[in-house]
N, C-alpha and C positions, 0 to 999 in steps of 0.2 A: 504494500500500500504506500503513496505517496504521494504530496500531496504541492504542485508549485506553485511560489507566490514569486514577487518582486524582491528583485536583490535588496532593493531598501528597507524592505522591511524583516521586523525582527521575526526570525522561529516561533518565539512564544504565544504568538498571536494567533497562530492556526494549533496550538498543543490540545484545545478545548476538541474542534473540527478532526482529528485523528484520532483523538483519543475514543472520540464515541463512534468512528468510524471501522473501530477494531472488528473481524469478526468474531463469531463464539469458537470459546476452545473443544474443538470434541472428542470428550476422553473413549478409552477403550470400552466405560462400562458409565452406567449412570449416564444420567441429564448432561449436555452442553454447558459449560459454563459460561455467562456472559462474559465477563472480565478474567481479567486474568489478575494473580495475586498479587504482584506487585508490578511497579515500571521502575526500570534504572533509566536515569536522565542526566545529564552534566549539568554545568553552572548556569548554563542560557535558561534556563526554565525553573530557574528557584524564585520564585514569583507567588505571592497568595493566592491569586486566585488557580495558578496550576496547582497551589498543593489543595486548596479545596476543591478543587473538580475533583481531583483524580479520591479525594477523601467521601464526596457525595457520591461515585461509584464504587466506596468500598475495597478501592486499591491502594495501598501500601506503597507509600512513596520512597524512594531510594533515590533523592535527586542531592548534589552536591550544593553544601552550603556556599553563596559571595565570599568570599574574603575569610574563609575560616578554614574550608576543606580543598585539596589539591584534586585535581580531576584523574589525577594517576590513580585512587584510591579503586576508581570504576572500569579498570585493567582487562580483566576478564569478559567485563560486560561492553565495554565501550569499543573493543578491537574488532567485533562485529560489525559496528556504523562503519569504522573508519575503513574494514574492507571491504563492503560493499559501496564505500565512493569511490573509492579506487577502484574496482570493477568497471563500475559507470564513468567513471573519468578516464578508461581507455578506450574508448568511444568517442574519437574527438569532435566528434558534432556535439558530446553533452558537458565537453570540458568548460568551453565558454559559448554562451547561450547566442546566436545570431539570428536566430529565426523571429520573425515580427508577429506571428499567431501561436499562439497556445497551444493550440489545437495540432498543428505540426508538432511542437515540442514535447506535450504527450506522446503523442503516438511515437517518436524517435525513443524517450522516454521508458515507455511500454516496450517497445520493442528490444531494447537494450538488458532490460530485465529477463525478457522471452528468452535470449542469447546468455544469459548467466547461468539462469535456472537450467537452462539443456544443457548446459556444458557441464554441470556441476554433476548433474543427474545422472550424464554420460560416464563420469568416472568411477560410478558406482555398479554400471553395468557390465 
């Protein structure tokens, strides 16, 4: 899932719009769960209202304190993000954005992710 705005604007502003865009987790046995038990987040999103959203669905926040906590501490969890930009950043149409519609840059977007997922899935066959 994901989600593009304007490079001037900040991350935190669409955190609200992906968060309740998640879909349900579905386990092996039992019900679907809506949410999922907690989000690890870095510094951009230590904000009240992100920790009360994610607190009114009942998720467990794991987001880096401003000026208190180092982002290194989310090691395990943050080296995810930062490979899958790298993935999409060798893609050089999505390295720096040129396209003047959206709608193009989705679908490049989209399509760039189609091209991760097979490739990943491929190594496993």
């Amino acid at each position: 899932m994901f989600c593009v705005t304007g490079a001037n604007r900040h991350e935190s502003v669409v955190f609200e719009q992906l968060v309740d865009a998640l879909p349900a987790i579905t386990c092996v046995r039992g019900r679907p769960l809506r949410w999922p038990d907690k989000l690890h987040a870095d510094k951009g999103y230590d904000y009240a209202r992100c920790h009360q959203h994610l607190k009114r669905r009942g998720i467990k926040d794991r987001i880096a304190r401003r000026g208190i906590e180092r982002n290194d501490r989310l090691g395990k969890h943050r080296w995810v993000v930062e490979r899958t930009h790298a993935w999409l950043a060798a893609f050089g149409k999505l390295r720096i954005r040129f396209e003047r519609h959206v709608e193009t840059h989705l679908a490049l977007l989209s399509l760039a992710c189609c091209v991760s997922c097979q490739r990943t899935l491929a190594r496993f066959s």
